[in-house]
C-alpha positions in Angstrom: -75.2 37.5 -15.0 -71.9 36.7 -16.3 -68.5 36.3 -15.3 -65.6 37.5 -16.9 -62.8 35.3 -17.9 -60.5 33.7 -14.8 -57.5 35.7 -14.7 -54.4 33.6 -13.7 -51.1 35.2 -12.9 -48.2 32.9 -14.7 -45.9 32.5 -11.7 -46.0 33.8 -8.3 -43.2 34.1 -6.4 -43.5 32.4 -2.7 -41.5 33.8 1.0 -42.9 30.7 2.6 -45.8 28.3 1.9 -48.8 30.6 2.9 -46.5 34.0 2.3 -47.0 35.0 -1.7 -44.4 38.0 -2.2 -44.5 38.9 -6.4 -46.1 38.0 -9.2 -44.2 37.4 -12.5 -46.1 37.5 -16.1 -44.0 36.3 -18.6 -45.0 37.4 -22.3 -45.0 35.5 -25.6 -41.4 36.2 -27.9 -41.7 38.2 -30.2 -44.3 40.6 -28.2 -43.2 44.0 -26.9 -43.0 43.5 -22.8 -45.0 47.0 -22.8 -48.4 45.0 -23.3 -48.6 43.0 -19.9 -47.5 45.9 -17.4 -51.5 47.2 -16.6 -51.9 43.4 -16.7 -49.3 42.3 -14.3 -49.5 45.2 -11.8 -53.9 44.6 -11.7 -52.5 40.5 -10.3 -50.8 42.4 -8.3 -53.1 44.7 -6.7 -55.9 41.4 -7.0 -53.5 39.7 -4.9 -52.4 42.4 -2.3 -48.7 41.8 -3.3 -46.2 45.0 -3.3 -44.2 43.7 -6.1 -44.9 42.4 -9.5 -42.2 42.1 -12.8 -42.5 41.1 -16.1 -39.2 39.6 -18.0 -39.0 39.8 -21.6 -38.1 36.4 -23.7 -34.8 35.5 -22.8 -34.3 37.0 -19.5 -32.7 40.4 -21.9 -35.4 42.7 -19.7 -36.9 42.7 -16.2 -39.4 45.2 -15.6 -40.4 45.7 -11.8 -43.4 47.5 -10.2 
């Protein structure tokens, strides 16, 4: 058996200590922000959280789910 590769969220956004409320995936410049929305909303359902978002390089952008 094998396991797939870790998948690890780039920020997550905290109420309180032990309360996680969004996570945020941030892509590379120069990359459309259209490639990490499947990926950022799947950390999202992993995690049980209601919101994720996904700024583009240099804050221009902000897509929420």
């Amino acid at each position: 058996m094998r396991r797939d590769k870790l998948k690890r969220a780039d920020y997550l956004l905290y109420f309180r200590r032990d309360s996680p409320l969004a996570v945020v995936e941030v892509q590379e410049p120069g990359l459309p922000v259209q490639l990490g929305v499947q990926q950022v909303r799947d950390y999202a359902e992993i995690l049980g959280l209601k919101f994720a978002s996904e700024p583009t390089t240099g804050g221009r952008k902000l897509y929420e789910y």
